[in-house]
N, C-alpha and C positions, 0 to 999 in steps of 0.2 A: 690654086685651089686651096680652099681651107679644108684643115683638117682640124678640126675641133675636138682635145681631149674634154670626155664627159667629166663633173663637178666630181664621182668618187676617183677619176685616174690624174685630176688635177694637184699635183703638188710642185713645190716646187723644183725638187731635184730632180722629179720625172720633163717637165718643161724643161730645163735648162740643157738634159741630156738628150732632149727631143730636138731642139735647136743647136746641138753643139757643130754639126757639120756644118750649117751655115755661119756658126763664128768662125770654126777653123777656114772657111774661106775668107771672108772677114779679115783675118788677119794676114792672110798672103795678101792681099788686096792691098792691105796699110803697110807690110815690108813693101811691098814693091815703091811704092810710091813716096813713104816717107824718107825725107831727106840725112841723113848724119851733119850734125852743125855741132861745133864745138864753142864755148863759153868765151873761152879766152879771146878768140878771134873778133869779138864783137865790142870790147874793152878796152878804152881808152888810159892804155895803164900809163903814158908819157904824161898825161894831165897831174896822176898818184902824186903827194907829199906825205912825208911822216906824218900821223897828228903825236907821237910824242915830241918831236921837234916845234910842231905848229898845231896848237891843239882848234879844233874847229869850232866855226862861230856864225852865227848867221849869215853874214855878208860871205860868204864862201858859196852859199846857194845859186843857182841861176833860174831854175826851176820856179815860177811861180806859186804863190802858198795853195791854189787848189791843185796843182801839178804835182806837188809833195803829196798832196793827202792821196791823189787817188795812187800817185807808186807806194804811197805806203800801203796804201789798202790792198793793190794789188799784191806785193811782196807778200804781206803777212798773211792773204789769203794762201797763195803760194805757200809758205812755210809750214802748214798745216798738214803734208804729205803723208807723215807717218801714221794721222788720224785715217786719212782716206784710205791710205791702203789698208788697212786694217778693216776699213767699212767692204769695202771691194771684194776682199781676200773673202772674207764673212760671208757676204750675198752672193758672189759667182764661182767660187775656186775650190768644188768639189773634188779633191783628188786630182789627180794627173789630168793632160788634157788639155784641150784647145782655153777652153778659159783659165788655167792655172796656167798658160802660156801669157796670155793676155793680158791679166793681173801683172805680172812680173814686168814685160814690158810696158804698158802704161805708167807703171810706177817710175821705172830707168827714165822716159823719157819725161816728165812734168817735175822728174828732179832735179834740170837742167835750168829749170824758170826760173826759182829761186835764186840759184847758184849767178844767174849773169844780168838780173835786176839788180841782186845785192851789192855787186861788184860792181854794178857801173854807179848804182847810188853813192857806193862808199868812196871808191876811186876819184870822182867828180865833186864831191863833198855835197852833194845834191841837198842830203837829211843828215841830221845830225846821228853820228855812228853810234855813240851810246844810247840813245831815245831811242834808234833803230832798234840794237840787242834786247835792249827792255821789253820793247813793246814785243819783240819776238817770243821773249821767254813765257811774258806771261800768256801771250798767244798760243803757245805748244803748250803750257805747261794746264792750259782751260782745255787744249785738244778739241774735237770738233766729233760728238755724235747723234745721228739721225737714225736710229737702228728703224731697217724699213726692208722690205722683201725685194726679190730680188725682181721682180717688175716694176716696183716704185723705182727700184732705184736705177734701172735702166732709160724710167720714164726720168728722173731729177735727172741722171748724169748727160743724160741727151738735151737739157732745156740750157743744163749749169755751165757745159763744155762751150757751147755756143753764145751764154750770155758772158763767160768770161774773154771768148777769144772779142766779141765786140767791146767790154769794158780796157781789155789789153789795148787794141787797137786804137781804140778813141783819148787814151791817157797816151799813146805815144806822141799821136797828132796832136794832141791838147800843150803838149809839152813842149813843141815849137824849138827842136834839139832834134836833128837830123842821126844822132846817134844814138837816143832814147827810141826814136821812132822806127828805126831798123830794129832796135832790139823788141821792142814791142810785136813788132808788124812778124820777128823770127818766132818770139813763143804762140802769136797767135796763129801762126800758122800749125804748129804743133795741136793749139787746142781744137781748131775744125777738125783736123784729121781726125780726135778724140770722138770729137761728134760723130761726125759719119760714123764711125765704129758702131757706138752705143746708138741711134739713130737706127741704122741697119739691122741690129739684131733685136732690137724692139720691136720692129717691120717684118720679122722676121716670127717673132711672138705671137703677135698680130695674127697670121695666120695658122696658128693653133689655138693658141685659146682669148681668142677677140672679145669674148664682155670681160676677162677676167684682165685684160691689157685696157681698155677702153676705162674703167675703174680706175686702175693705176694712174692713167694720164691725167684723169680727171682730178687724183686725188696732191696728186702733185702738184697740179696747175693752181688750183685753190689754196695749196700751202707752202709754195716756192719760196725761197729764201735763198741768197748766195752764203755760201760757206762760210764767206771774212764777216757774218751778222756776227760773229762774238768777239769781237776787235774790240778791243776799247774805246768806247767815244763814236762805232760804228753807226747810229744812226745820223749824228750830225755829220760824219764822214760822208754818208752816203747823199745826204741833203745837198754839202757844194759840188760833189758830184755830179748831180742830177742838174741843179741848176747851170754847170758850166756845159751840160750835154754828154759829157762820158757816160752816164748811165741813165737813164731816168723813163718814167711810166710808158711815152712812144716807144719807146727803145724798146723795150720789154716786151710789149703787147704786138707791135708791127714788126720788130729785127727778131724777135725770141721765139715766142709763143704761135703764133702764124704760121710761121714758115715750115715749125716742125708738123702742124698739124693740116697743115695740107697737103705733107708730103705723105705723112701717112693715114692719108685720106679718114680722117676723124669722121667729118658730117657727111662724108659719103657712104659708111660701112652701113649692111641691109641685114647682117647678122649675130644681130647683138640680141642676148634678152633681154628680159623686162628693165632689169635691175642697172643693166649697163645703160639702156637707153633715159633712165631717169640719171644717169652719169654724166652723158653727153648734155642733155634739156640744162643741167645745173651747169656744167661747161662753158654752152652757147651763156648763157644769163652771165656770168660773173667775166664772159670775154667784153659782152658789150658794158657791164658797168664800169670795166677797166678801163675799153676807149673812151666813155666818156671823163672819168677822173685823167685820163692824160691830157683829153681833148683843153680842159678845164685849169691843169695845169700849163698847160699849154700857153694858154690866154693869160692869164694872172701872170707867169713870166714875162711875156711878151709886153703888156701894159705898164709891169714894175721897171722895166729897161728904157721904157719908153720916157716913163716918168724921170728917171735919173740922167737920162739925158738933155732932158728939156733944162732939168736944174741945172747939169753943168755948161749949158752954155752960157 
């Protein structure tokens, strides 16, 4: 049953404390189920050499040059923790409470990504370890903000959790390294969990205040961005990306954006106002001009493959 807070009892610390019982369920839901994995376990530390003894050099790689870019992408997306909890802490962590529960642990546990990409990157000599730092520094040191309300951002965190654990996944198998691909396939299991989290108490929104969550989703979807967009060099990062399949406009449109919004029955809801429902009409339009641009990219890739294979034979 919806209960719809009217537009003067709509704020948003009154929402979030309207929805807090069903995040504290929420999160008994994610103890029970989430697993304890530890870092080291997953690290190939007998491969380790000094690099003051043997400073590194390319031929040390194994990693293919797009298999670099996307662990780099991923990592330094990753790195960026201190920004997001900060954004997190900001938009849900009123005081004591099932979300200043929640907060704390999400933080603990996506600090463990960083920590066991780095190490098997560095241990492996996959990337170069000083290129690595650098690129880290200036990545923390540019930090990462989207200041947005705390529906947007339960609407981003629920599209973001789930476009990363697909980009995680697809860079482990792209990476063709049985031990990249466990570690990938462990943090992404970590990011689903995330999702379902933020997914559920969105769903959860939903049935209190639906044109004012229905707006958000909208508002998001039209303006989605992944986190690592301020990487250095991050659009041509994302380009061989795309084009080797770890991330690219299908991916987005049919793996990301779909899946959440038929779970929380988007084009099915019958009580929206005016304002939401001109949310949704812009929604539907920018879904189908998406599948056409993937559709499109689609073809163009598929032809340019085509092409370079005719020449190389």
């Amino acid at each position: 049953m919806t209960i719809s807070l009217s537009p003067e009892d709509l704020s948003e610390a009154k929402l979030l404390a309207e929805i807090e019982p069903a995040v504290g369920r929420l999160i008994d839901r994610h103890v029970a189920v989430a697993k304890e994995w530890f870092p080291h376990d997953y690290i190939p530390y007998s491969q380790g050499r000094d690099f003051d003894k043997e400073p590194w050099t390319p031929d040390h790689a194994r990693l293919s040059g797009v298999a670099q870019t996307a662990f780099e992408v991923n990592l330094l997306t990753e790195d960026n923790l201190p920004s997001y909890h900060r954004l997190i802490y900001t938009m849900f962590s009123k005081g004591d409470g099932a979300w200043k529960d929640w907060v704390g642990r999400w933080t603990a546990e996506e600090g463990r990504h960083a920590i066991v990409i780095r190490d098997y990157l560095v241990v492996t000599r996959n990337i170069d370890p000083v290129l690595l730092e650098r690129e880290r520094m200036q990545t923390m040191l540019q930090g990462y903000d989207r200041p947005m309300g705390a529906l947007r951002g339960l609407a981003y965190t629920s599209f973001q959790e789930l476009a990363t654990r697909i980009s995680h996944q697809n860079t482990g198998k792209y990476s063709d390294d049985p031990v990249a691909d466990r570690i990938m396939l462990r943090v992404a299991q970590d990011e689903n969990l995330h999702m379902i989290f933020y997914r559920d108490a969105l769903a959860a929104a939903f049935e209190v205040a639906p044109s004012a969550v229905m707006n958000a989703i909208a508002r998001e979807v039209l303006t989605f961005a992944m986190p690592g967009a301020g990487i250095n060099g991050f659009a041509r990062k994302a380009a061989k990306m795309a084009d080797a399949g770890i991330y690219d406009l299908r991916i987005h449109h049919d793996d990301i954006l779909m899946p959440l919004l038929r779970y929380w029955k988007v084009f099915d809801r019958t009580d929206l106002d005016p304002e939401a429902e001109r949310s949704r009409e812009e929604l539907a339009a920018f879904l189908t001009k998406l599948d056409t641009s993937a559709r499109k990219y689609d073809e163009r890739r598929a032809a340019r493959r085509a092409r370079e294979a005719s020449t190389a034979e």
